[in-house]
VOBA-1610 file (N, C-alpha, C; in pm, whole numbers, padded with zeros to 5 digits, always signed):
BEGIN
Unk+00796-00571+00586Unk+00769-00526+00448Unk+00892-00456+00394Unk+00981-00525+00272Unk+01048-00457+00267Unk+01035-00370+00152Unk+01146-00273+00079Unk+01104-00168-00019Unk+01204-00129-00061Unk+01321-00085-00017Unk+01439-00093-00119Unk+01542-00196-00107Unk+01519-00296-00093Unk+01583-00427-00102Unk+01676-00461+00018Unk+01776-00561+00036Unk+01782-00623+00163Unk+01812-00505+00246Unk+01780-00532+00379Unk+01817-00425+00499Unk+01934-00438+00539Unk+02044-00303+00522Unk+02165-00309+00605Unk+02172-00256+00694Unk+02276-00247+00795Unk+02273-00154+00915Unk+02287-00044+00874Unk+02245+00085+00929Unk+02262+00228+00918Unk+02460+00269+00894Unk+02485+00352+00844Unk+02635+00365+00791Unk+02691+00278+00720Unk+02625+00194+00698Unk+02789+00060+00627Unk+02685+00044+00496Unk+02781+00035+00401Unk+02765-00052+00292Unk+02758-00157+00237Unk+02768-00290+00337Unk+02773-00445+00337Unk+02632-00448+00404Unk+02567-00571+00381Unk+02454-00615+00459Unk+02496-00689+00564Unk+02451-00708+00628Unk+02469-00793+00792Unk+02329-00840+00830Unk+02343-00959+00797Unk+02203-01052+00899Unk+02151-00943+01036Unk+02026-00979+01015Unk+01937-00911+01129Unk+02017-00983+01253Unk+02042-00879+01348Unk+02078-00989+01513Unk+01969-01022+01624Unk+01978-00845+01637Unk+01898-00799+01821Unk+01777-00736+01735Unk+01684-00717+01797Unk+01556-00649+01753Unk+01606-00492+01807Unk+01518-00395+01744Unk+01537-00251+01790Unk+01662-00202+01723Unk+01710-00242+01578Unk+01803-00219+01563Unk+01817-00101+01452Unk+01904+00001+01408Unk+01900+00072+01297Unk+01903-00022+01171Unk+01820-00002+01078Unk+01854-00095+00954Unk+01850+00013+00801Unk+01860-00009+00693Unk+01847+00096+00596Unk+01797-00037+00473Unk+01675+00004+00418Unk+01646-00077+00362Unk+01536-00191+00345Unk+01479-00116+00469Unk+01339-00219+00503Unk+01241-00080+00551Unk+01131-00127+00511Unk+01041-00018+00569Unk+00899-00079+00610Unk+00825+00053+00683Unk+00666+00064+00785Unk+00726-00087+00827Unk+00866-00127+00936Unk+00827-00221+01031Unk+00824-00151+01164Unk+00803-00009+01166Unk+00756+00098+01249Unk+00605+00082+01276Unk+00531+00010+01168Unk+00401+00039+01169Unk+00379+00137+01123Unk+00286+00085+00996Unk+00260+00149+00855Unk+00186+00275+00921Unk+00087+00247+00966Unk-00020+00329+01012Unk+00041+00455+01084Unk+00163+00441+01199Unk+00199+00540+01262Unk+00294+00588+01167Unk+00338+00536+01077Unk+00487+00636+01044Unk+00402+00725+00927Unk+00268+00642+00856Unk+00217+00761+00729Unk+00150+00877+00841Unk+00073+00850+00965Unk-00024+00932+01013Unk+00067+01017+01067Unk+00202+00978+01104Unk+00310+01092+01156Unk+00305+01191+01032Unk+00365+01109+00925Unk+00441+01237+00807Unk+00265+01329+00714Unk+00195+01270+00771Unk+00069+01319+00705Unk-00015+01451+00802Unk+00057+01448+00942Unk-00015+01528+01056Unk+00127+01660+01020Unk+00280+01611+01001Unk+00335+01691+01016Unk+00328+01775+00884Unk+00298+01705+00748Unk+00292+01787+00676Unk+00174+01927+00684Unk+00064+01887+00734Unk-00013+01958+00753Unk+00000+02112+00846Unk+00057+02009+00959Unk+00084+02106+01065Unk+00202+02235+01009Unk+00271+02224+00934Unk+00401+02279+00837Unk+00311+02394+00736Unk+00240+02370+00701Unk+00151+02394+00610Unk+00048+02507+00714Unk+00008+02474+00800Unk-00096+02542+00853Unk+00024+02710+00981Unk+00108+02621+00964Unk+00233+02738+00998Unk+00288+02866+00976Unk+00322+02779+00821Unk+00355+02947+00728Unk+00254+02992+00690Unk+00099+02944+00684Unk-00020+02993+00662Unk-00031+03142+00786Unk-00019+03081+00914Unk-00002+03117+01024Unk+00110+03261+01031Unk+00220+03238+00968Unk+00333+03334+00965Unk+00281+03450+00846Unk+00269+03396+00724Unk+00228+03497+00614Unk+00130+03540+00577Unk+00008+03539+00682Unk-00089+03580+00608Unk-00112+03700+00667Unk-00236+03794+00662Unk-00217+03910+00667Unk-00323+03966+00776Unk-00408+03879+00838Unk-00467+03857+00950Unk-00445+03793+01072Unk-00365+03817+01151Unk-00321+03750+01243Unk-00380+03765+01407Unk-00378+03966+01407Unk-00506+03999+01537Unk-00546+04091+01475Unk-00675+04145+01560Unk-00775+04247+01455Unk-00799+04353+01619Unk-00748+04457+01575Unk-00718+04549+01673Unk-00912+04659+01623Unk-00972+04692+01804Unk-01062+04720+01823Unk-01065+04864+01720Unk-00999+04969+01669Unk-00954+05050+01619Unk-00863+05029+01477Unk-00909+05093+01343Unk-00815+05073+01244Unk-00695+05173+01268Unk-00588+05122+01260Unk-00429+05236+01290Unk-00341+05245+01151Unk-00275+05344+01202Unk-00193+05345+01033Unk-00093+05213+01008Unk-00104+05207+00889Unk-00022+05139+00848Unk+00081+05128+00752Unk+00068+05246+00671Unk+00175+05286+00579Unk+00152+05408+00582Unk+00307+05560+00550Unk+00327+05665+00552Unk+00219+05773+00462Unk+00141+05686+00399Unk+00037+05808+00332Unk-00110+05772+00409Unk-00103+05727+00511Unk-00213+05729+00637Unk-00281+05661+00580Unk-00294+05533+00527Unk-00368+05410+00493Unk-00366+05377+00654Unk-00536+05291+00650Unk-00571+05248+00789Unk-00595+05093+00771Unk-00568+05024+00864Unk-00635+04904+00885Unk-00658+04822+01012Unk-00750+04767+01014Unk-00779+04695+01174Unk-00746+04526+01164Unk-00725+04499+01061Unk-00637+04343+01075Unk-00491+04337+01051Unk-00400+04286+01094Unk-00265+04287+01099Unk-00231+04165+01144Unk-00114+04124+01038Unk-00032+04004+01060Unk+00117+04052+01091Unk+00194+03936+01062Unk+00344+03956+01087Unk+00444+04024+00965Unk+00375+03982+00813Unk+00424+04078+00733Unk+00316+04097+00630Unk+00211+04166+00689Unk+00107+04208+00578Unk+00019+04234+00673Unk-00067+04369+00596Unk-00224+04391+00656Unk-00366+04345+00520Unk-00461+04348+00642Unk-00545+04347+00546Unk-00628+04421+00534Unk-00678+04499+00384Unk-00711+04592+00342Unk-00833+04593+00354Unk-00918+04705+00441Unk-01053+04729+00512Unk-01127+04722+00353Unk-01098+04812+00278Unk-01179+04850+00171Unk-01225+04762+00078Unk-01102+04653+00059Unk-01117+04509-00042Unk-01152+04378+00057Unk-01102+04393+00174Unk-01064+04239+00224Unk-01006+04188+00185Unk-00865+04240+00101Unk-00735+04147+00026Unk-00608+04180+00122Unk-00543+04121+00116Unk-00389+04131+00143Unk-00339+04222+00040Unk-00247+04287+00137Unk-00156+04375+00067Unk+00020+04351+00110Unk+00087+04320-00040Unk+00214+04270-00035Unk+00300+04320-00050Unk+00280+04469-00051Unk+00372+04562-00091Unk+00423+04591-00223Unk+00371+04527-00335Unk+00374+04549-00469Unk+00347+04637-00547Unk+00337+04802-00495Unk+00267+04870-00533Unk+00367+05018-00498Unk+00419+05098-00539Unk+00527+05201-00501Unk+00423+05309-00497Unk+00425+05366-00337Unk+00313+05474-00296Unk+00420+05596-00316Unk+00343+05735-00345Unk+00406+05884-00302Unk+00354+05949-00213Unk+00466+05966-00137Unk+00432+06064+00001Unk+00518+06216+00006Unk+00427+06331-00035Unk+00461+06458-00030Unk+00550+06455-00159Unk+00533+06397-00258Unk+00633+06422-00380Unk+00721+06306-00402Unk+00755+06241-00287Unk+00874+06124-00291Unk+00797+05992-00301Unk+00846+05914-00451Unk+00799+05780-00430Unk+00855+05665-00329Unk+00772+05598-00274Unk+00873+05512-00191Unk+00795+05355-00265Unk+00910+05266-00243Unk+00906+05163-00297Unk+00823+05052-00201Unk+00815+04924-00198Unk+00770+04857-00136Unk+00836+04808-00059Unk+00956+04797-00048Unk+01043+04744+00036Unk+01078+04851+00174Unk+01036+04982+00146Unk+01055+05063+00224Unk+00939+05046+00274Unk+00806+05039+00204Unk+00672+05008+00310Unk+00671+04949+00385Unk+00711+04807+00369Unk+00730+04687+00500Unk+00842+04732+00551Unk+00937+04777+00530Unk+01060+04835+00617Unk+00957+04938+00776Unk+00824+05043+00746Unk+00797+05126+00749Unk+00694+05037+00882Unk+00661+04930+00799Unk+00520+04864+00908Unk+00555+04756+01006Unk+00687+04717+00997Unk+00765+04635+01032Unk+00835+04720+01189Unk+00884+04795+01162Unk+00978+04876+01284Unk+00850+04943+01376Unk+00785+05054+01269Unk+00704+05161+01344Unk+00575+05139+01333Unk+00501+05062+01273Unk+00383+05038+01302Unk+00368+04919+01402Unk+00416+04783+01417Unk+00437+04667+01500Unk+00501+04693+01645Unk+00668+04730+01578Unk+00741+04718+01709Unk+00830+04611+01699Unk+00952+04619+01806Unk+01002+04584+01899Unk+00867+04413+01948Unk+00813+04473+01986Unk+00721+04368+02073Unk+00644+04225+02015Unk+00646+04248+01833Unk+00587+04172+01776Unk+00749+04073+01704Unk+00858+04137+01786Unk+00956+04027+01707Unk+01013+03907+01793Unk+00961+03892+01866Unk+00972+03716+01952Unk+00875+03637+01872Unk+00784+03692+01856Unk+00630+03601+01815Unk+00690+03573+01655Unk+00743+03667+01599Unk+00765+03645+01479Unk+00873+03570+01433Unk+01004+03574+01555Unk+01067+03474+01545Unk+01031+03358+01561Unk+00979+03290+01709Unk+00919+03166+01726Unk+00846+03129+01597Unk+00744+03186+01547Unk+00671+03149+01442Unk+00782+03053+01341Unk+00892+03133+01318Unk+00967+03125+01208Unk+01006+02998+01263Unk+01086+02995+01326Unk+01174+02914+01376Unk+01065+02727+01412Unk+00977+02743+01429Unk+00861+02614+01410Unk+00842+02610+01298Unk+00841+02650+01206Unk+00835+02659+01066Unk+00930+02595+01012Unk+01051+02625+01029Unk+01210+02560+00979Unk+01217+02451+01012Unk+01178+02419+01198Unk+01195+02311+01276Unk+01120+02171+01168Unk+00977+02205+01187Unk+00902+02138+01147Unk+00923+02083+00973Unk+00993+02164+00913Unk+01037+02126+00765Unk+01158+02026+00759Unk+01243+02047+00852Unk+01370+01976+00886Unk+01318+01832+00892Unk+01231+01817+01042Unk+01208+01699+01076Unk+01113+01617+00961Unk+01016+01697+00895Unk+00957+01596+00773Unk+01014+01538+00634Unk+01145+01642+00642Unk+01248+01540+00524Unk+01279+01471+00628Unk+01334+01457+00732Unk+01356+01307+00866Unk+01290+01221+00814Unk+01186+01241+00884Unk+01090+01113+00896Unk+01027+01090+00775Unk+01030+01181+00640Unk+01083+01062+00513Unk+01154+00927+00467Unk+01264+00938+00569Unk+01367+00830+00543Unk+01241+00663+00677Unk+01203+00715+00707Unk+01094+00582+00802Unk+01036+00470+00680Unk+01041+00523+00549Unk+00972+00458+00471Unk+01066+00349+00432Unk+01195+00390+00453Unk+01269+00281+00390Unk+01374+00252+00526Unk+01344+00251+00613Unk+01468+00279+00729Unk+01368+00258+00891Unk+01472+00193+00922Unk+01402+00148+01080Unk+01507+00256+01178Unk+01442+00288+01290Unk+01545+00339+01398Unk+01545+00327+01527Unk+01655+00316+01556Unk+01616+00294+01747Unk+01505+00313+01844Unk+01467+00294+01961Unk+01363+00339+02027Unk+01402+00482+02063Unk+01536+00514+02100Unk+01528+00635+02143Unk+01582+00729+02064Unk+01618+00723+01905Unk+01591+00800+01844Unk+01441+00832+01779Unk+01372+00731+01789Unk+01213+00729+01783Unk+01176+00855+01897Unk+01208+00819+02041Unk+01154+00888+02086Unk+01164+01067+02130Unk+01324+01078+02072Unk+01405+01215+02015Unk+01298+01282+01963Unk+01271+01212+01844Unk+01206+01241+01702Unk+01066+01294+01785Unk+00949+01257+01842Unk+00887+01275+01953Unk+00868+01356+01977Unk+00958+01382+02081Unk+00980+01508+02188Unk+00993+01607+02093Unk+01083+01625+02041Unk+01123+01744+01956Unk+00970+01780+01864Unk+00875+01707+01813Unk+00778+01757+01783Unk+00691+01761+01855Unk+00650+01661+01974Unk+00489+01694+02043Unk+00541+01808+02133Unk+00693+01843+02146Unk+00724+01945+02283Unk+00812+02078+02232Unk+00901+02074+02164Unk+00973+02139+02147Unk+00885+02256+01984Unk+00892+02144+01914Unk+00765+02238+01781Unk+00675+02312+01848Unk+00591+02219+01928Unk+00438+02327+01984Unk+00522+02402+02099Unk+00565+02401+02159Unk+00548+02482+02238Unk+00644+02644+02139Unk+00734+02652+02037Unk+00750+02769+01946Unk+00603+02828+01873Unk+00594+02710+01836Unk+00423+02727+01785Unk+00330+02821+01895Unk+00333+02759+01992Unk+00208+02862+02107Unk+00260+02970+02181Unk+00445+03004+02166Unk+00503+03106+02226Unk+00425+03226+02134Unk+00411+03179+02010Unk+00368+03302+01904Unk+00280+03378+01939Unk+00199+03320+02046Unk+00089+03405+02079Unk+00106+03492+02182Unk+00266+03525+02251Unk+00293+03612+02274Unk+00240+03771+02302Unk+00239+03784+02151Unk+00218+03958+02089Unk+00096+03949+02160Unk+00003+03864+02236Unk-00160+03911+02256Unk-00124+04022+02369Unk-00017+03958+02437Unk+00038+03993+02628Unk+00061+04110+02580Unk+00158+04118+02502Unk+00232+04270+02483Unk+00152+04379+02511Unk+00253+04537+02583Unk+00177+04641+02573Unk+00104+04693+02450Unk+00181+04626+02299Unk+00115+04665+02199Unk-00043+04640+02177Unk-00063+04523+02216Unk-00194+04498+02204Unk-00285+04547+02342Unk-00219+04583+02469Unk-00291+04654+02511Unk-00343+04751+02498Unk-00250+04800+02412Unk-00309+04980+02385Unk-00395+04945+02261Unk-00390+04873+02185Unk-00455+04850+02043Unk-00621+04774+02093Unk-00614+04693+02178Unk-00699+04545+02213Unk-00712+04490+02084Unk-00627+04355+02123Unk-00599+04314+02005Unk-00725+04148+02022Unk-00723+04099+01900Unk-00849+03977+01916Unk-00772+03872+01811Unk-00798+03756+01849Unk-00777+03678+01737Unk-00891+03679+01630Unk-00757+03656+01525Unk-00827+03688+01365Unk-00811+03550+01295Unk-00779+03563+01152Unk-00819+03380+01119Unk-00662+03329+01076Unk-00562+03428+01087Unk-00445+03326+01087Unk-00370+03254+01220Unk-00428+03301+01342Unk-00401+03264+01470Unk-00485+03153+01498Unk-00616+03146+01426Unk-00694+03016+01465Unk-00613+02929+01371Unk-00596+02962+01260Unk-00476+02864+01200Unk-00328+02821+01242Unk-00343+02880+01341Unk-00175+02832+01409Unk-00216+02743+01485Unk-00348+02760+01559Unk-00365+02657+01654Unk-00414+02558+01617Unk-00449+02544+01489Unk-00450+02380+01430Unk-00285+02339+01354Unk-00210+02394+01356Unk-00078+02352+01363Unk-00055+02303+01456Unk-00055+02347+01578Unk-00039+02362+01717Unk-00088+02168+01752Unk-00158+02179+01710Unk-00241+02049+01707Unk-00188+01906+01655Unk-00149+01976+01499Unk-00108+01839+01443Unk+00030+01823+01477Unk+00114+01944+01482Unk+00267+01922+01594Unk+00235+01818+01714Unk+00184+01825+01748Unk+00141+01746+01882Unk+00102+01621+01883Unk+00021+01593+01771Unk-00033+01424+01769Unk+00038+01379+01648Unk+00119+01461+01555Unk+00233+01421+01509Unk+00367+01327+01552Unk+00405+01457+01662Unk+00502+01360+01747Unk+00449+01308+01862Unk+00321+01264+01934Unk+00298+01138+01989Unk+00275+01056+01892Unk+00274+01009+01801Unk+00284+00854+01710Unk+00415+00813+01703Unk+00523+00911+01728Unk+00616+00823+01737Unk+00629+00728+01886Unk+00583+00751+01956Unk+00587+00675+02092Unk+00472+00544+02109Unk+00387+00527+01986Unk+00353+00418+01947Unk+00385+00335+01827Unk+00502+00384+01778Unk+00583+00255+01708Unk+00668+00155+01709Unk+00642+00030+01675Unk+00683-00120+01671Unk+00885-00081+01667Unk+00871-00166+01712Unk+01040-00152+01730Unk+01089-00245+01615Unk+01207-00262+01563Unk+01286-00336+01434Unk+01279-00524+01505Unk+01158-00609+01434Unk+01171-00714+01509Unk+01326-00799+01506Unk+01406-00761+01427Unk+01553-00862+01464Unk+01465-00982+01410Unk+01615-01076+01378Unk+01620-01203+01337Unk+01531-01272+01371Unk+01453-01331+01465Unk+01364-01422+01548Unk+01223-01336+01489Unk+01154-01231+01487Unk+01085-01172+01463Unk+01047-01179+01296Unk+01205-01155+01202Unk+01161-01171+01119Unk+01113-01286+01049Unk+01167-01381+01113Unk+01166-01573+01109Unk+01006-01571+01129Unk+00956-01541+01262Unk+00788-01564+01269Unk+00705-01492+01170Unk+00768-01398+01134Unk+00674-01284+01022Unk+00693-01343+00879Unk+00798-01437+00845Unk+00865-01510+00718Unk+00716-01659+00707Unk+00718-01716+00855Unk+00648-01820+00877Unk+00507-01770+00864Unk+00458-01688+00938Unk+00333-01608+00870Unk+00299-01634+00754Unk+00366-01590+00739Unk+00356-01579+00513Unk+00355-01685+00474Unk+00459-01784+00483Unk+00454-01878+00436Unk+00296-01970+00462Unk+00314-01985+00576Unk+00142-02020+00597Unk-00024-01990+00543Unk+00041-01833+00484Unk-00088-01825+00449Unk-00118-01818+00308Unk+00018-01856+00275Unk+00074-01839+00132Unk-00037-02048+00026Unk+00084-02104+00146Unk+00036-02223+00148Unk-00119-02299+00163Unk-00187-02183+00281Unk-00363-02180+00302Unk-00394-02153+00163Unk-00403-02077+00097Unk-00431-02033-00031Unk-00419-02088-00138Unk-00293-02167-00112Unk-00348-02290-00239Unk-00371-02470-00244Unk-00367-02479-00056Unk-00451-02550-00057Unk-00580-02555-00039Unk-00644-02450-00045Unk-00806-02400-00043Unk-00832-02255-00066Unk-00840-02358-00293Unk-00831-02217-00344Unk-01015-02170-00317Unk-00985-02037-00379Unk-01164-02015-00367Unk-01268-02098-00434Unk-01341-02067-00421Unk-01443-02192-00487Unk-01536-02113-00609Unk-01557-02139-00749Unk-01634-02035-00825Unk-01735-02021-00742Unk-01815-01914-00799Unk-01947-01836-00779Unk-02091-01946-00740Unk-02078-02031-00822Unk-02163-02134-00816Unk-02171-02223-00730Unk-02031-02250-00665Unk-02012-02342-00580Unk-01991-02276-00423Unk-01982-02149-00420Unk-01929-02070-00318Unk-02015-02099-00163Unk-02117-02125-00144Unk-02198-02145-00045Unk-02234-02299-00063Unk-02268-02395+00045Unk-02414-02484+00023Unk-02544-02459+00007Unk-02568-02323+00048Unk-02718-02285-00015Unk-02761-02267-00131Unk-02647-02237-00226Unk-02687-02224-00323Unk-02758-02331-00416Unk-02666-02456-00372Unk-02682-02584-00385Unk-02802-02661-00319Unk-02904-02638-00272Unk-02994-02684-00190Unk-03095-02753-00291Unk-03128-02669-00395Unk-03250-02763-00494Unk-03121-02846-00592Unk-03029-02872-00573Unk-02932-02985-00640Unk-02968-03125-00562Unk-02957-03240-00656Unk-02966-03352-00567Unk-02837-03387-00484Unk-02857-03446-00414Unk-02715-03496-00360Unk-02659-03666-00430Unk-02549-03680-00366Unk-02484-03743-00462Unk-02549-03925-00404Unk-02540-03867-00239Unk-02601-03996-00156Unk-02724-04055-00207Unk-02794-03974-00249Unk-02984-03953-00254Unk-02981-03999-00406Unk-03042-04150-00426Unk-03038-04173-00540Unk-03123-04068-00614Unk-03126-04055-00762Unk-03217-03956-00829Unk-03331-04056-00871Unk-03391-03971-00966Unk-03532-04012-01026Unk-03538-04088-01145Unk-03572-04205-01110Unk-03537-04318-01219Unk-03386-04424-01187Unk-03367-04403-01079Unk-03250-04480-01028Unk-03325-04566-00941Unk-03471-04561-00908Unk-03489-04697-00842Unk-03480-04838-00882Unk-03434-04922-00796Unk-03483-05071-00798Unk-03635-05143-00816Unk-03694-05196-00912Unk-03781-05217-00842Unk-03781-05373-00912Unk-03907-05507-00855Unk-03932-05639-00879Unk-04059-05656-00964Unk-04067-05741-00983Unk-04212-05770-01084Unk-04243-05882-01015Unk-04427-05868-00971Unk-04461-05946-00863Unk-04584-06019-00977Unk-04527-06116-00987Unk-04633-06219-01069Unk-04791-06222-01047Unk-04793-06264-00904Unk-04939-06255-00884Unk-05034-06135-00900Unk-05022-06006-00872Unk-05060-05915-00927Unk-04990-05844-01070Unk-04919-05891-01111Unk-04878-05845-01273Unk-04847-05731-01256Unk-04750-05669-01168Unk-04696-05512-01102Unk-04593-05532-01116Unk-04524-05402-01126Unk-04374-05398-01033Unk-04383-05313-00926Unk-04288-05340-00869Unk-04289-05278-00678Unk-04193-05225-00651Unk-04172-05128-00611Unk-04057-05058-00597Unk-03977-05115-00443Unk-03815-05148-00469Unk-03749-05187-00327Unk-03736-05106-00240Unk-03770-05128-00113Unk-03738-05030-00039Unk-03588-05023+00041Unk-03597-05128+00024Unk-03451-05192+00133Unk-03372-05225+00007Unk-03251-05203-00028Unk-03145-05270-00111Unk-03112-05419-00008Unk-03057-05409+00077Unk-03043-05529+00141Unk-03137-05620+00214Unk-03292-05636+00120Unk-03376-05738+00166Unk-03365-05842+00131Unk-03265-05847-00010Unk-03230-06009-00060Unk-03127-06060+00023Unk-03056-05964+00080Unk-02908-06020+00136Unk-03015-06066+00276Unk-03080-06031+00374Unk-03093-06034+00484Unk-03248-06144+00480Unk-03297-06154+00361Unk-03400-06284+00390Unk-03380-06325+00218Unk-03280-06484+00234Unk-03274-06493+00097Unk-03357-06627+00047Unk-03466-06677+00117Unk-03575-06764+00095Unk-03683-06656+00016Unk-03659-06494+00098Unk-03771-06453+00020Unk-03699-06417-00109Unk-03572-06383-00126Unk-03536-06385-00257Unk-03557-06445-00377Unk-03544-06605-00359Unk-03521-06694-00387Unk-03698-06724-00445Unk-03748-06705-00348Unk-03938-06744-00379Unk-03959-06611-00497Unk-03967-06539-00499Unk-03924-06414-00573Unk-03888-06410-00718Unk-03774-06504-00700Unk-03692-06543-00851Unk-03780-06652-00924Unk-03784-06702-00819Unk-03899-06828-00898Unk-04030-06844-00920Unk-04108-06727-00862Unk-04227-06647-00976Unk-04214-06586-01033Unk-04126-06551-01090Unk-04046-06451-01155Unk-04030-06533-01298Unk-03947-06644-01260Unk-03933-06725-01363Unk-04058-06821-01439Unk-04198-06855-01333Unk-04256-06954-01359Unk-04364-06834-01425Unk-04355-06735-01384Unk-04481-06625-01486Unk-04424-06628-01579Unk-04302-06626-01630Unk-04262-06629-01776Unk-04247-06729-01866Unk-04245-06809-01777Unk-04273-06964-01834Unk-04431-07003-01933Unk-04511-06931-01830Unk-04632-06951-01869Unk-04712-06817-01970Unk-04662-06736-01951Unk-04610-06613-02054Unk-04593-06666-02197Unk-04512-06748-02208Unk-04431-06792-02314Unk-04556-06917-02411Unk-04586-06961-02258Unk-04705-07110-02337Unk-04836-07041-02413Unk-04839-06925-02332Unk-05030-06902-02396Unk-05000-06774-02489Unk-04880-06813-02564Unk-04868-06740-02704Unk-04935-06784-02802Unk-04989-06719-02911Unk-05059-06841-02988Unk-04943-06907-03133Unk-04933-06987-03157Unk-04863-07045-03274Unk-04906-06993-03376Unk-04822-06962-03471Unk-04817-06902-03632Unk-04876-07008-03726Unk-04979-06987-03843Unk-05068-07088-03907Unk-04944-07138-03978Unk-04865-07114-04030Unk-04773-07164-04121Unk-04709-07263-04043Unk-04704-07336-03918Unk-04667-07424-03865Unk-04749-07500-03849Unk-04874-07476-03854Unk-05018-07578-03847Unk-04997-07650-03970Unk-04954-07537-04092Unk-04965-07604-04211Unk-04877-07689-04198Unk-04788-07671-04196Unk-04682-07778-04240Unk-04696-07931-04137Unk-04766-07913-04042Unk-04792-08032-03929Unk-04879-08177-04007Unk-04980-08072-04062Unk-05131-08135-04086Unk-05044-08230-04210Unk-04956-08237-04308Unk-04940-08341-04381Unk-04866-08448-04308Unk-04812-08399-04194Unk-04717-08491-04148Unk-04800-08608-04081Unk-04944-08564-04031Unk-05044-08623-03944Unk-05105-08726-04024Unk-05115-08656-04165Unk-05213-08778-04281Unk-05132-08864-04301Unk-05004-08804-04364Unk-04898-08971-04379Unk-04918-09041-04263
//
């Protein structure tokens, strides 16, 4: 299937006839197999998506105890990587809001400066890196495997492409869960909350993301595309030598109270006129004259001698009597 017109090799600007199968091409696309290259870019978008959901939201673990969280002794028992969530509303809080503590306003940038170092730690910045860093990963590779739509690639950059997501993405993805181990959450007991169950459906589509690349069709090359050309042509050709048939004609059942063409109809019989009973008779046999032609023949000639006599015991018109009777006196 192609889509932006003839396929060239990857780097060059001239086209070059297909050779070897498995080859880089630019210019032809889904001969990866349609199915795996959309269900790839459709699992990774998601999984990308369910990530930074994962990174920014403001529930991430929900500690048995609400603890401070900003310098004017605000409390909360859900906590993410850069936001808590607010016991009193159940909203996120983004720092948009400039609090005073003892006379001094502090801004918002100093709040997360504030919840970031001394409320978290040290201990929550691996998890928060990994997070990040699957996040980037995973954005990189889905402008990639954009270019599949119009572009074929090796098997083992196929299977690069792969690894780096069913292995290298998830496993940044599931390092995140880290912070549970930490002493921080021992002293806190920390639980998963609903942006950690959302990582692990990232976690997920990273994974069956990049296994579809290890079920895609390789670049069939010249010979491949010749049988896939002949395909077409064949069925191109089926199609108009047996176009569809209208509505009416589409089945033989429909046709069942139709006569057929064999089956003479009604009023197409043969039939004879049999003198001695003054009938006609319907033929049963078309070929009874050919196969007994004495009885034909006997047939024709009562046929003929009833009309003969038909003809005699008409009665004559008086105006011929008249004109006789003078001829008789002379």
């Amino acid at each position: 299937m192609q889509c932006c017109g003839p396929p060239k090799k990857c780097c060059t600007c001239k086209y070059h006839p297909a050779t070897q199968p498995d080859e880089c091409r630019c210019g032809c696309g889904y001969y990866h197999g349609i199915f795996q290259t959309l269900l790839s870019q459709f699992l990774l978008f998601c999984g990308f998506w369910f990530a930074v959901t994962a990174l920014g939201d403001c529930s991430f673990v929900q500690v048995d105890a609400p603890i401070f969280v900003r310098e004017d002794g605000t409390r909360s028992s859900r906590l993410g990587f850069l936001s808590y969530t607010d016991d009193s509303t159940g909203e996120c809080y983004f720092w948009s809001e400039s609090i005073t503590v003892d006379g001094k306003s502090i801004s918002g940038g100093y709040q997360l400066q504030f919840y970031l170092q001394d409320v978290l730690g040290r201990e929550w910045v691996p998890s928060f890196c990994l997070s990040a860093a699957a996040c980037v990963l995973s954005f990189l590779l889905f402008l990639y495997i954009t270019s599949y739509c119009c572009a074929t690639q090796v098997r083992c950059v196929r299977y690069f492409t792969g690894f780096l997501l069913a292995i290298v993405v998830v496993v940044l993805q599931g390092l995140t869960y880290l912070v549970f181990s930490s002493s921080w959450c021992t002293e806190n007991g920390c639980e998963t909350s609903r942006s950690s169950k959302i990582g692990i459906a990232a976690t997920v589509c990273f994974f069956l993301s990049g296994s579809s690349f290890f079920f895609m069709s390789d670049y069939p090359g010249k010979q491949g595309l010749a049988e896939i050309q002949q395909e077409h042509e064949k069925t191109v050709v089926g199609d108009e030598e047996n176009p569809a048939l209208p509505p009416h004609d589409a089945s033989p059942d429909d046709r069942e109270d139709e006569p057929s063409e064999e089956e003479p109809l009604p009023g197409d019989e043969e039939y004879i006129y049999r003198a001695d009973n003054n009938v006609f008779e319907k033929v049963e046999s078309t070929n009874e004259a050919e196969s007994n032609p004495e009885c034909a023949r006997q047939e024709s000639s009562e046929g003929m001698d009833a009309k003969a006599t038909e003809d005699n015991d008409e009665p004559q018109p008086d105006n011929v009597n008249d004109e006789t009777q003078p001829a008789e006196k002379n």
